[in-house]
KOLPA-827119 format. One record per atom (N, C-alpha, C, O): residue in one letter; atom name; x, y, z. Coordinates in nm, 4 decimals, always signed. Each point is the difference from the previous one (the first is absolute). Last residue first. Layout:
BEGIN
   rest   atom         px         py         pz
      a     CA          X          Y          Z
...
This chain:
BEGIN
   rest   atom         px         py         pz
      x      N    +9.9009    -8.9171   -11.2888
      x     CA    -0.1338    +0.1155    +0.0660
      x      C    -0.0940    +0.0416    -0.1526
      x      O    -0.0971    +0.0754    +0.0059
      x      N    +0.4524    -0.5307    -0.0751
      x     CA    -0.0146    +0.1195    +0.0291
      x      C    -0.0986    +0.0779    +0.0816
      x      O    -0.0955    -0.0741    +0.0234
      x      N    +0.3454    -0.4000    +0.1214
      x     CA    -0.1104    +0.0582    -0.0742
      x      C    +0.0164    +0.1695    -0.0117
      x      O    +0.0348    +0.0740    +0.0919
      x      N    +0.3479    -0.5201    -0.0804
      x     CA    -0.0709    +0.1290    +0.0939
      x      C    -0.0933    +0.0556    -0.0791
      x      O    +0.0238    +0.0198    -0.1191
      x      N    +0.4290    -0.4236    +0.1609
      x     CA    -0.1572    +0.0491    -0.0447
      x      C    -0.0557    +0.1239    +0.0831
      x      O    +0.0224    +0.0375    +0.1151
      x      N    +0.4870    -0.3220    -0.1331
      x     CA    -0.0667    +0.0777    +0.0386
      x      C    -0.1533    +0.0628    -0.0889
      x      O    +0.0098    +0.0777    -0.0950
      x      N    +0.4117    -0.4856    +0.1292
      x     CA    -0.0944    +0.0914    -0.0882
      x      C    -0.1277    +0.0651    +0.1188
      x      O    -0.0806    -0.0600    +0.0711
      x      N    +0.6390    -0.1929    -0.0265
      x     CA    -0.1421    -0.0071    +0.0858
      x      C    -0.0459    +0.0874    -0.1533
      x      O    +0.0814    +0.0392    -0.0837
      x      N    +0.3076    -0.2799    -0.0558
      x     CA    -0.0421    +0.0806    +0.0359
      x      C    -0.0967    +0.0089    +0.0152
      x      O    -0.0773    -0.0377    -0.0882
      x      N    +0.1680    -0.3209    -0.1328
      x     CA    +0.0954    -0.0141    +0.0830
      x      C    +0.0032    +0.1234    +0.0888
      x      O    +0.0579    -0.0292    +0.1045
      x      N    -0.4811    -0.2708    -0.3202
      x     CA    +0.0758    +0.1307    -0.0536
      x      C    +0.1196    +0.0183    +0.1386
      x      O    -0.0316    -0.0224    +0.1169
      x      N    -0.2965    -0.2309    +0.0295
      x     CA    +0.0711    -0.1164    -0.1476
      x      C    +0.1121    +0.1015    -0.0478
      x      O    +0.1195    -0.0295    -0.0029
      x      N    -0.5257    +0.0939    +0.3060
      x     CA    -0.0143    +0.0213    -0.0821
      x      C    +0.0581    -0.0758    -0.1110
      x      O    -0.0459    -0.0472    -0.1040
      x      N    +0.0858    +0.0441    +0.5791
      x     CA    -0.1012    -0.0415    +0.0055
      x      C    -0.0601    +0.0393    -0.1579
      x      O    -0.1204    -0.0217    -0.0133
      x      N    +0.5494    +0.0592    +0.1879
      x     CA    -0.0423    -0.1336    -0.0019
      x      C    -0.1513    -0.0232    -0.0022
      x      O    -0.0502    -0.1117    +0.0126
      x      N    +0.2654    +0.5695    -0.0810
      x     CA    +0.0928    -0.1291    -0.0651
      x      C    -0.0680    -0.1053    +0.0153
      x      O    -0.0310    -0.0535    -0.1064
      x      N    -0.2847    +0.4602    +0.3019
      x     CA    +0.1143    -0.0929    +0.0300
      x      C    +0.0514    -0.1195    -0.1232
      x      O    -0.0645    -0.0998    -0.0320
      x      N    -0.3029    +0.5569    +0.0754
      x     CA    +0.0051    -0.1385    -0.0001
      x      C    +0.1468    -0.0324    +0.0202
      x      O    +0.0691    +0.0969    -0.0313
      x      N    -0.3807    +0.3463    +0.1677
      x     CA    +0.1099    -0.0500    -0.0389
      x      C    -0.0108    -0.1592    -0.0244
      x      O    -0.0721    -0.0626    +0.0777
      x      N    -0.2828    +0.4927    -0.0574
      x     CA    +0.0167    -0.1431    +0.0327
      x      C    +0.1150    -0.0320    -0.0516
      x      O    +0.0019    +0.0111    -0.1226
      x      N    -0.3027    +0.4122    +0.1850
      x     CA    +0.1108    -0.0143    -0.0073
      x      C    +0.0217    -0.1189    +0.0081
      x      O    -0.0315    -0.0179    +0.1176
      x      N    -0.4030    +0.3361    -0.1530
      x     CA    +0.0443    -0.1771    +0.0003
      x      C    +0.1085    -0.0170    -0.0048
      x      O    -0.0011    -0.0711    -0.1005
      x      N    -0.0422    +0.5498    -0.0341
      x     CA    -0.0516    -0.0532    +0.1003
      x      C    -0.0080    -0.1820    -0.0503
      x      O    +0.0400    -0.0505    -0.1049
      x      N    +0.2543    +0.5720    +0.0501
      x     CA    -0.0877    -0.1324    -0.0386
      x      C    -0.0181    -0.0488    +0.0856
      x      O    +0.0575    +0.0138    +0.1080
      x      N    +0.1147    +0.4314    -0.0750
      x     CA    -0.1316    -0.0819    -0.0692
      x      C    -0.0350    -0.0881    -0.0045
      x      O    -0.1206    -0.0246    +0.0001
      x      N    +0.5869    +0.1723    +0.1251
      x     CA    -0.0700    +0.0274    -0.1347
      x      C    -0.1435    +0.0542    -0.0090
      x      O    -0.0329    +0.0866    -0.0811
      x      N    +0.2258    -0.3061    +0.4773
      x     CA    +0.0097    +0.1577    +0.0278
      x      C    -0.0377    +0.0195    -0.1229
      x      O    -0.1025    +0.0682    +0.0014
      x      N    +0.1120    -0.5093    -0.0092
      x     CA    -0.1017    +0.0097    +0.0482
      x      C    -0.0080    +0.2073    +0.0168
      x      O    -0.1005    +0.0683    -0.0200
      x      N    +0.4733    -0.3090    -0.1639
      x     CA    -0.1029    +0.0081    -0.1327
      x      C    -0.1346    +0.0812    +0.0936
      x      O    -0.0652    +0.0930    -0.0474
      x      N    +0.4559    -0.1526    +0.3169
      x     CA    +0.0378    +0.1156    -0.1019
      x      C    -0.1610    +0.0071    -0.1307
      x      O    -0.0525    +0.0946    -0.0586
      x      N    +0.0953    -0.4669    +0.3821
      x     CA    -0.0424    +0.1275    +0.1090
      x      C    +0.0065    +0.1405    -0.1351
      x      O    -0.0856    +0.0862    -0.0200
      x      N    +0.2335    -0.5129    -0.1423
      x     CA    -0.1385    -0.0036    +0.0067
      x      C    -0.0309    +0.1642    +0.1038
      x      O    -0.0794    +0.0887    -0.0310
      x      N    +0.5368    -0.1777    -0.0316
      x     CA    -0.0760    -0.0030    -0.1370
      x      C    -0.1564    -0.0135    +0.0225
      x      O    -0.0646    +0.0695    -0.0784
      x      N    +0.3498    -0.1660    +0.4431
      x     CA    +0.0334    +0.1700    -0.0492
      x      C    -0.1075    +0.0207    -0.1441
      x      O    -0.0804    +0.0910    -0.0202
      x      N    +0.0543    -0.5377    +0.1664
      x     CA    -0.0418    +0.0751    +0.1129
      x      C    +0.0192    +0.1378    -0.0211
      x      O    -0.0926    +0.0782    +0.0217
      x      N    +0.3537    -0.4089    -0.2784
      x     CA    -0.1558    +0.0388    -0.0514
      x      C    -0.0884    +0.0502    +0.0606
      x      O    -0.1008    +0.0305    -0.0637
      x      N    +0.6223    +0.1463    +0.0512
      x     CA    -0.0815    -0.1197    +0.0632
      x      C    -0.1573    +0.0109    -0.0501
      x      O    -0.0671    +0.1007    -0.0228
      x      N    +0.5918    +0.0236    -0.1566
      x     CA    -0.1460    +0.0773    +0.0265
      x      C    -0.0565    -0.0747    +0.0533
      x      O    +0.0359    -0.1080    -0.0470
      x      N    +0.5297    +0.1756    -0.0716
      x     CA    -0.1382    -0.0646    -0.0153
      x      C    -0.1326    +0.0447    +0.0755
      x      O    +0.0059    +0.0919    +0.0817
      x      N    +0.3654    +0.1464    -0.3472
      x     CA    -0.0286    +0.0078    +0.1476
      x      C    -0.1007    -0.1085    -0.0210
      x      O    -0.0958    +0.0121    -0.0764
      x      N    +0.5168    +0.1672    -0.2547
      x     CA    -0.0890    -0.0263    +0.0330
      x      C    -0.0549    +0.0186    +0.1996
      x      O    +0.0565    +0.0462    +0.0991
      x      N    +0.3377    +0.1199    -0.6004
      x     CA    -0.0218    -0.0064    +0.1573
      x      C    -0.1608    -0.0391    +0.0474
      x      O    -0.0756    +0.0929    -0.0284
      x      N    +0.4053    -0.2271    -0.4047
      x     CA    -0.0868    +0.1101    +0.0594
      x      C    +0.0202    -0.0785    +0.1383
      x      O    +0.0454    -0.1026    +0.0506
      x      N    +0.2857    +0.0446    -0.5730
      x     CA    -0.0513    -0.0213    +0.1821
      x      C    -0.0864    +0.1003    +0.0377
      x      O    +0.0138    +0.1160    -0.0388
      x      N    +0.2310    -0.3228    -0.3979
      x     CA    -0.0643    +0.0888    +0.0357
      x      C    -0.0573    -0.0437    +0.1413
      x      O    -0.0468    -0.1065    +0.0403
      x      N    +0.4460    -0.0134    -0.4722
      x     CA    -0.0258    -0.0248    +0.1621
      x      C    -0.1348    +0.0830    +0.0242
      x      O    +0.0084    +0.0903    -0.0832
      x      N    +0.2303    -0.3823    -0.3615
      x     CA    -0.0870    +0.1482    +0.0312
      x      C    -0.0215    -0.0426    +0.1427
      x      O    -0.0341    -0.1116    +0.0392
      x      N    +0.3723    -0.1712    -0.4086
      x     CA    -0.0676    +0.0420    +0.1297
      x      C    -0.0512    +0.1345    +0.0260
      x      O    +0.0680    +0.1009    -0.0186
      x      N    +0.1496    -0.4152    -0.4662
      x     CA    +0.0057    +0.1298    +0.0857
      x      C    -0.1415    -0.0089    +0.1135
      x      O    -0.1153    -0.0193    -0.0386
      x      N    +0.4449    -0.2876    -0.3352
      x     CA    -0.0893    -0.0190    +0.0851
      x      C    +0.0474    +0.1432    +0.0665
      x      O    +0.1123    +0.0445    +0.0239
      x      N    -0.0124    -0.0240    -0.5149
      x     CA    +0.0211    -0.0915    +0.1100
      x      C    -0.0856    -0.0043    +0.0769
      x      O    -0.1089    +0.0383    -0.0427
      x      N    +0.1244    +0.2081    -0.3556
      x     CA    +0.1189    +0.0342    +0.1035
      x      C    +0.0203    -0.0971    +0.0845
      x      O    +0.1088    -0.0051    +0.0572
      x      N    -0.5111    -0.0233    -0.2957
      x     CA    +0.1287    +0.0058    -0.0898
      x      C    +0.1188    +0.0219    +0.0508
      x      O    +0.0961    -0.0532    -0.0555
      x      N    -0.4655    -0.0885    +0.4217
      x     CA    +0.0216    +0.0719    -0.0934
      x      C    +0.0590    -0.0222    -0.0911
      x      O    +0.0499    -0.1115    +0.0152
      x      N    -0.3152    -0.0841    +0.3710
      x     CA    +0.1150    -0.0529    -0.0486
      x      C    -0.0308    +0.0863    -0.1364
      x      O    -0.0928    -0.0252    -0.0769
      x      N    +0.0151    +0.1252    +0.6179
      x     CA    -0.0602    +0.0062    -0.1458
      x      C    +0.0730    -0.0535    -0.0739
      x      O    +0.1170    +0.0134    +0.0359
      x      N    -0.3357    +0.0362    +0.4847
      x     CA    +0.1218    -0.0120    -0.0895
      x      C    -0.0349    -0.0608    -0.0980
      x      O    -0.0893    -0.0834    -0.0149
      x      N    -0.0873    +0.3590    +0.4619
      x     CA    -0.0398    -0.0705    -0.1232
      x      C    +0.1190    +0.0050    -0.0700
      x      O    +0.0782    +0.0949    -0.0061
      x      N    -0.2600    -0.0549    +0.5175
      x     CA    +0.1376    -0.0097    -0.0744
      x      C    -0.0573    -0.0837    -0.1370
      x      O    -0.0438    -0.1144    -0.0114
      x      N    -0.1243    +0.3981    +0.4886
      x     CA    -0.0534    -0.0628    -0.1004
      x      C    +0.1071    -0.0189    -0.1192
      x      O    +0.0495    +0.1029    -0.0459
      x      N    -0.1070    -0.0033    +0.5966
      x     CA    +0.0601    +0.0235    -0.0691
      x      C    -0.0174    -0.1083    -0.1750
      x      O    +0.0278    -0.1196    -0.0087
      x      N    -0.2938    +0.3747    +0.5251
      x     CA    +0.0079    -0.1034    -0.1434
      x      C    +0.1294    +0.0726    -0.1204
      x      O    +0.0124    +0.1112    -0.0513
      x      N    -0.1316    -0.0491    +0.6431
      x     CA    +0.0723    +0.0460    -0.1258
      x      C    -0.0231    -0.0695    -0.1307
      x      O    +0.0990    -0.0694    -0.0231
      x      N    -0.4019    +0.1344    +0.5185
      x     CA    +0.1274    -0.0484    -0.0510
      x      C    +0.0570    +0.0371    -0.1536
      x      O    -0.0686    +0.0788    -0.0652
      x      N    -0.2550    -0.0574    +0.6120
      x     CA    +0.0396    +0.0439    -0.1046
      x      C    +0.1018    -0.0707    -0.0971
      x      O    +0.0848    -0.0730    +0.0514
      x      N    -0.3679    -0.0403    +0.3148
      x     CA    -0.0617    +0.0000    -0.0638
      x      C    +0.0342    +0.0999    -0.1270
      x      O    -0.0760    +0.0362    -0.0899
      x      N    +0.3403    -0.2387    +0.4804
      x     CA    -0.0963    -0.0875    -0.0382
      x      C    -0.0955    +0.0055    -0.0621
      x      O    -0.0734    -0.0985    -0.0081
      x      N    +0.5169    +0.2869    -0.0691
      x     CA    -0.0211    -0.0186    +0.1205
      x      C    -0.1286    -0.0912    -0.0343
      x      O    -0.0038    -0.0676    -0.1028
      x      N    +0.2766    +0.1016    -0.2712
      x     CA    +0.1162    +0.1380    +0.1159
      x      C    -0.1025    -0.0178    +0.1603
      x      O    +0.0596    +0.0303    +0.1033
      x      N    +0.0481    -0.3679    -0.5731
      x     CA    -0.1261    +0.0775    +0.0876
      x      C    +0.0689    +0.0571    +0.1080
      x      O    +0.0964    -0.0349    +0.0681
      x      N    -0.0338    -0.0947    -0.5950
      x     CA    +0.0682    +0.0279    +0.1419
      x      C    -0.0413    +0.0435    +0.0638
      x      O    -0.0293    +0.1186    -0.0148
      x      N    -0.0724    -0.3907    -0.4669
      x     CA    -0.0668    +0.0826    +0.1526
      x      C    +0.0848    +0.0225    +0.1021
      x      O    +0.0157    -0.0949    +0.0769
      x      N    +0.0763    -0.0418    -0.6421
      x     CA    +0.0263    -0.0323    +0.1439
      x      C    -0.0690    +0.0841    +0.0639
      x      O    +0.0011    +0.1139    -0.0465
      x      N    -0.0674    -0.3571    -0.4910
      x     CA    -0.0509    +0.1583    +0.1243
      x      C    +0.1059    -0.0732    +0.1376
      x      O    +0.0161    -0.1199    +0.0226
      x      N    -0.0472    +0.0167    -0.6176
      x     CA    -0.0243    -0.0487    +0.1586
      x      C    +0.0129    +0.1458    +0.0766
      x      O    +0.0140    +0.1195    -0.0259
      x      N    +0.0181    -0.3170    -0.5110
      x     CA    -0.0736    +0.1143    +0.0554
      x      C    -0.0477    -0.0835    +0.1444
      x      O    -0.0860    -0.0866    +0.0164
      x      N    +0.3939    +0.0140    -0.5820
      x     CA    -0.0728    -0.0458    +0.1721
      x      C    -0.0109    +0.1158    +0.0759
      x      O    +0.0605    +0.1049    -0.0220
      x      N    -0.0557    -0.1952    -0.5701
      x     CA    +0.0057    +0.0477    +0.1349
      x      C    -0.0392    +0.0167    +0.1255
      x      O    -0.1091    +0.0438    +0.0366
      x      N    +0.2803    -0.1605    -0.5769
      x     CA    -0.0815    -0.0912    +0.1363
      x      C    -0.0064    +0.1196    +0.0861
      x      O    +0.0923    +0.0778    -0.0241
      x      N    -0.1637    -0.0703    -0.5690
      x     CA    +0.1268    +0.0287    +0.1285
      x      C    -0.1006    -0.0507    +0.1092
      x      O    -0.1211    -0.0219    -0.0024
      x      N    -0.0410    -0.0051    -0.4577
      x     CA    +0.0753    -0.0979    +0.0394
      x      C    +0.1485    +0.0667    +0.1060
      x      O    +0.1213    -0.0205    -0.0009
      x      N    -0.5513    +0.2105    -0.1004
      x     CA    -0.0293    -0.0158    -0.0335
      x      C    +0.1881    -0.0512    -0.0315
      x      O    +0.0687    +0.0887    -0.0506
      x      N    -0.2007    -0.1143    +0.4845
      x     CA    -0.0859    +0.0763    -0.0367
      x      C    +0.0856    +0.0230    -0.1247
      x      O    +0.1145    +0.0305    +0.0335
      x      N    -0.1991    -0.3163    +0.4142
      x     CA    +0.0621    +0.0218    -0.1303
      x      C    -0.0683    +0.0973    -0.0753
      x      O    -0.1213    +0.0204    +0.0062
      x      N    +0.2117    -0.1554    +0.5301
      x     CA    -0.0895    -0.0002    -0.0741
      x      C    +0.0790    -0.0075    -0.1230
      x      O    +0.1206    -0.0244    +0.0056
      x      N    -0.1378    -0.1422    +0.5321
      x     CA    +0.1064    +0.0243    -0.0794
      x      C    -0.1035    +0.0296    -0.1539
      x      O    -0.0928    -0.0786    -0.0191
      x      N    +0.1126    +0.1195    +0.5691
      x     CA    -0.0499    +0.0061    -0.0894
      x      C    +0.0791    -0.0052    -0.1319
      x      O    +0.0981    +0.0716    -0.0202
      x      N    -0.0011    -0.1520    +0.5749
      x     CA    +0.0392    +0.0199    -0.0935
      x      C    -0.1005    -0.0242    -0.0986
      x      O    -0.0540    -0.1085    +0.0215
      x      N    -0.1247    +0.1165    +0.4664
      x     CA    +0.1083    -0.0928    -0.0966
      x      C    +0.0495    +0.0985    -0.0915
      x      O    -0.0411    +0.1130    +0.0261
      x      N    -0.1015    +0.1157    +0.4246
      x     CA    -0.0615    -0.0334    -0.1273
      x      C    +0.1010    -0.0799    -0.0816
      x      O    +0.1160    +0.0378    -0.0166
């Protein structure tokens, strides 16, 4: 993720992420916000632990739900940079 840079009510502060991916569907976000304080410039670290999900896991998981019509769409066939998933209630 680029670097973000905001203001807020005349201090800046930038806001980026590193991913360390520990195998091919796990990994680490490390999220680094820095602040330009009265004290100076100060850094906040916070990190989680993730798992990516496949839209195949995600539709089988909605379909065991209940739902029914499960239809995934695709980045390229929508525009939106993440697939979207639809599904009718029972």
């Amino acid at each position: 993720m680029p670097p973000r840079f905001y203001s807020d009510k005349g201090r800046q502060r930038i806001v980026f992420q590193v991913w360390d991916w520990t195998d091919e569907r796990r990994y680490r976000v490390h999220l680094y916000v820095t602040c330009d304080t009265l004290q100076g410039w100060i850094t906040h670290h916070f990190e989680g632990s993730y798992r990516a999900v496949t839209t195949e896991e995600i539709a089988h998981l909605a379909k065991c739900a209940g739902l029914r019509e499960v239809n995934v769409s695709n980045p390229k066939d929508t525009g939106f940079y993440q697939p979207i998933i639809l599904a009718a209630v029972e």
